[in-house]
N, C-alpha and C positions, 0 to 999 in steps of 0.2 A: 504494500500500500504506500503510495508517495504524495507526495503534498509537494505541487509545482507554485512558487511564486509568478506573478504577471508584475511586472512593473511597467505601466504605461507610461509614455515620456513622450513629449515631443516641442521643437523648439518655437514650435510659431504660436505660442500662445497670447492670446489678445489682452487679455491685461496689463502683462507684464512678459514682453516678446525677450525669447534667448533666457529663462529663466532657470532653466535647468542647468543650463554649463556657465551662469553666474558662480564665481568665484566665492567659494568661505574658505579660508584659511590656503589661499593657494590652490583647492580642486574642489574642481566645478560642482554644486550643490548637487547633482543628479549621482557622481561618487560620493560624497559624504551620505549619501542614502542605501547606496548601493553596501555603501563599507558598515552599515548598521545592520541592515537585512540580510548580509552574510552571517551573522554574529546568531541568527536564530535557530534552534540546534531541532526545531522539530519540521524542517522548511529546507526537503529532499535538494529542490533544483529552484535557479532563479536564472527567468529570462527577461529581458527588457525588450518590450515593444513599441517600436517605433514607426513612423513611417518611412514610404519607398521616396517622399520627395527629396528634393537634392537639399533644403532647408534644414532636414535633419541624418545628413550625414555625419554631423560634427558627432551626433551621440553617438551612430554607430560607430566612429572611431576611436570613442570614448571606449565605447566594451571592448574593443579590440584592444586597447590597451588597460583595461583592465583584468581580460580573460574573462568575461562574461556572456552569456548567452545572449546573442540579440537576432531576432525578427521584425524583418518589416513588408510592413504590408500600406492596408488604405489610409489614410491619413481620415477622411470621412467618418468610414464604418468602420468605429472601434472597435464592433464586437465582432467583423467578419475578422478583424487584425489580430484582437485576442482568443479567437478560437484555432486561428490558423498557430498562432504561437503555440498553443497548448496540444495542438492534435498532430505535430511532430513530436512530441517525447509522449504523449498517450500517456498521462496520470492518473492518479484516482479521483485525487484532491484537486483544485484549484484554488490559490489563491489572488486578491485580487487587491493590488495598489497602485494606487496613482505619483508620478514623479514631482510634485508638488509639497510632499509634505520631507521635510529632512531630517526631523526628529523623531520619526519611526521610531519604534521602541521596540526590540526582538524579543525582548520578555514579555511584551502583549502579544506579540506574534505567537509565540509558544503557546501563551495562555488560550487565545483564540482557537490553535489546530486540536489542543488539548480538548476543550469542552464539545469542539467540531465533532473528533474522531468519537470521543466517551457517550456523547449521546446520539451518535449514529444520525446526526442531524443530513438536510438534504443544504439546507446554506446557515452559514453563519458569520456572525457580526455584530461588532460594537456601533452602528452606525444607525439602524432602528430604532433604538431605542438609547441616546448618548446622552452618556454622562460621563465621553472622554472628552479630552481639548477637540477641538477641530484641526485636523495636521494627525493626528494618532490611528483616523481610518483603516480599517480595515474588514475584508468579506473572503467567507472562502465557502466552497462548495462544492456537489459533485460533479465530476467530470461529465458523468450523464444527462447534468443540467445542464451544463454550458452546449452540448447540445442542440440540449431542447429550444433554450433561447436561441442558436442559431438559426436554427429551420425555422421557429416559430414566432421571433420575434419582427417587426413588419414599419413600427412607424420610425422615422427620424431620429426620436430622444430616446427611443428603446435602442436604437441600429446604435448611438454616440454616446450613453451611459452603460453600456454590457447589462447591468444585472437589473435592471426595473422589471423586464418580461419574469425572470427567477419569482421576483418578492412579489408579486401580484398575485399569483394563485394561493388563495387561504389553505389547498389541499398539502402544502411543500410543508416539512418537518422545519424548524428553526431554533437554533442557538444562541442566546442571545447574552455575549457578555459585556457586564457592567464593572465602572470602576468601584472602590468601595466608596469614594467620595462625590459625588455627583462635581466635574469639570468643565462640563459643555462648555459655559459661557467663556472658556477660554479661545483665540483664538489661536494656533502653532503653523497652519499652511502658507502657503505662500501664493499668495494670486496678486500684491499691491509691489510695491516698491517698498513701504512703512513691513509690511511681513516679512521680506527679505531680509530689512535692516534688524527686528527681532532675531529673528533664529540667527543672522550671525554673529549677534553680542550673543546670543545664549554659547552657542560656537567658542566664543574667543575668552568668555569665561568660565568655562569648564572646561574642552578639549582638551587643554594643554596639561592640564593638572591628569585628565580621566578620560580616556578616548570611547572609552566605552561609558559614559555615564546613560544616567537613562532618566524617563519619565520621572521618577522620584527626586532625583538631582533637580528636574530643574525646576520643581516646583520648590523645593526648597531656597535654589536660587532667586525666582518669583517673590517669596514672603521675604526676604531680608533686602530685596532691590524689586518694590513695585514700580516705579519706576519706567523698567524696561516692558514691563505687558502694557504699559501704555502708550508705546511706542506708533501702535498699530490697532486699538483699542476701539479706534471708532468706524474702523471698516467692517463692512458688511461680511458675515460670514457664508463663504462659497457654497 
């Protein structure tokens, strides 16, 4: 049984265009996510999905030098892109992240495939029902689903969000992990210019001490320099 990460990426993003090979700490924010999601001990394989346009070759030659698994397909339909990535390695699991958030956290990640596998769920996710930051997303499911969504799913926001077709049928089993503190109202992603600037003070005040720090770090960090979540405070959450 495997559990495949998706890391969706690509550089022409309209908020904030080239945001993923944005610089923290010297490499491009799309590796400092990538160097976290390695770190998750229950998360078999990770491929990064991108597209075939010539805008985002910079990523692919980011995986190339990182030795990472990369697929590219439609720039459009994410989810012909993220099926096509998944149904070369033919998984059990799938999991599902977007290249926008950098402070991943691979102990939610665990946690996540952990409750996924133990209750035999069809999808799961902290993102139904959240009371993480925003930036800590995360969904995983079965292979046989992501399927289903592909044959089956039909409008535009279903083709360009992957899993909306998944969570619509009440008949699909679900997982649903919580934090113990209710977070939401935090934001961590990065879709502004003010989010980038967050997550790289988070970046340049922990990093260097603890490369591995995690979610807990930087809430701690958070309560002794509020401060810095106010950086970014009054944007709208993606």
């Amino acid at each position: 049984m495997t559990v495949q990460c998706i890391l969706q990426a690509r550089f022409s993003s309209t908020r904030l265009p080239g945001k993923v090979l944005k610089p923290i700490l010297g490499e491009p924010m799309l590796a400092r996510q990538i160097e976290r999601i390695a770190r998750a001990a229950r998360v078999d394989a990770l491929t990064v999905a991108t597209s075939d346009q010539a805008s985002d070759d910079g990523i692919a030659a980011l995986c190339e030098r990182l030795g990472v698994d990369c697929y590219r397909g439609s720039l459009d339909d994410v989810l012909d892109r993220f099926y096509q990535a998944a149904r070369h390695s033919g998984p059990s699991h799938v999991m599902r992240l977007t290249g926008d958030c950098p402070l991943t956290d691979p102990a939610i990640l665990d946690a996540l495939v952990e409750l996924h596998l133990t209750g035999d769920f069809d999808y799961s996710s902290n993102v139904e029902e959240r009371t993480y930051p925003d930036g800590l997303d995360a969904e995983v499911f079965r292979y046989d689903l992501l399927v289903q969504a592909w044959q089956g799913a039909m409008s535009p926001y279903e083709r360009e969000h992957v899993t909306p077709f998944m969570r619509e049928a009440e008949s699909r089993s679900r997982g649903v992990l919580k934090d113990r503190v209710d977070r939401s109202n935090l934001r961590w992603t990065v879709d502004f210019p003010e989010d980038f600037a967050f997550v790289s003070r988070v970046f340049e005040e922990l990093y260097p001490g603890d490369p591995e720090f995690g979610a807990e770090d930087v809430h701690r960090l958070l309560l002794a320099h509020p401060e810095f979540a106010a950086v970014n405070a009054n944007r709208v959450a993606s």
